[in-house]
N, C-alpha and C positions, 0 to 999 in steps of 0.2 A: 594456323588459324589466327593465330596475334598479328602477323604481318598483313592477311588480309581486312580484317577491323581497322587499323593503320591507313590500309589504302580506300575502306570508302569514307574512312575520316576527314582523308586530306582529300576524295574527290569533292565532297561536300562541301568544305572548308573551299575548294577551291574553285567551284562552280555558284554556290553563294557568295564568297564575300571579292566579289571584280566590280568594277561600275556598273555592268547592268545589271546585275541583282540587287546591288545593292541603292542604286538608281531608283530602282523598282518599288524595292521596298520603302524608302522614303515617299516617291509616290504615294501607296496606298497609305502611311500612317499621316500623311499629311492630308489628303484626303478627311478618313477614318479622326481626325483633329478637325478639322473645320464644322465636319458631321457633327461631333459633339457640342463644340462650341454654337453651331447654329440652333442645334435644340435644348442645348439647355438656357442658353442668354439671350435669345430672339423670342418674343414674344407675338407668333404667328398663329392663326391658322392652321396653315398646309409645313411645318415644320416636322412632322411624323413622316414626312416624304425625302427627308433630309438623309437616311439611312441607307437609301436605294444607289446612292454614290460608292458608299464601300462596297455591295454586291457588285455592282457596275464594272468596278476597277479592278477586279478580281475575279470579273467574270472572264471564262467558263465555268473554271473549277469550281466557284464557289454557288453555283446554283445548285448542284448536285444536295447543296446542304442546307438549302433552301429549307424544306419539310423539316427540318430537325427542331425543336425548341431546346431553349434557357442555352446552357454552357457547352451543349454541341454544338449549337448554331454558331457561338462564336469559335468554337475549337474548329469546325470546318472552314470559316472565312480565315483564320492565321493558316490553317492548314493548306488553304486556297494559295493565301497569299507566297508562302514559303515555297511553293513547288512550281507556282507560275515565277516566282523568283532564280527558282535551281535552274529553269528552263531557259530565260534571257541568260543567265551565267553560262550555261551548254553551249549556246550560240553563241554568243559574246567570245567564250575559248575557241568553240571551233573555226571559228572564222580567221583566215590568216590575214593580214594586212601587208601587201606588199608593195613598196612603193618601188616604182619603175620612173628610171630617167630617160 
């Protein structure tokens, strides 16, 4: 049982942390930054609509969590974000790269 823990540690470990998850995830927090900085230092109008980017970026998974309020709402979009993450890192490995002369 210990050497299994082990192996979904390091598959995690290793389907997270490659350049497309992790790619990924600077994406969305760079986003998820702008979003902040727009609503909280821009004095607009339509700036409540600034939010709809992080859903966006992280959409599919993160509509599912759409209905939820306060700290699920956010626990679903990191949630969102981590697993659409794990998913570019799956591809990103699986994919072999072979150059041919």
């Amino acid at each position: 049982m210990h050497g299994s823990q082990r192996s979904w540690a390091a598959a995690f470990h290793r389907y997270l942390f490659n350049p497309a998850g992790l790619g990924y995830l600077t994406l969305v927090s760079a986003v998820w930054l702008w979003t902040a900085v727009d609503a909280l230092l821009v004095d607009r109008v339509d700036t409540g609509l600034a939010g709809i980017w992080g859903f966006l970026v992280t959409a599919p998974t993160s509509l599912m969590f759409v209905q939820l309020e306060g700290p699920m709402l956010w626990g679903g979009v990191v949630f969102a974000a981590v697993f659409q993450a794990m998913l570019f890192g799956i591809a990103y490995c699986g994919t072999e790269f072979r150059r041919e002369i």
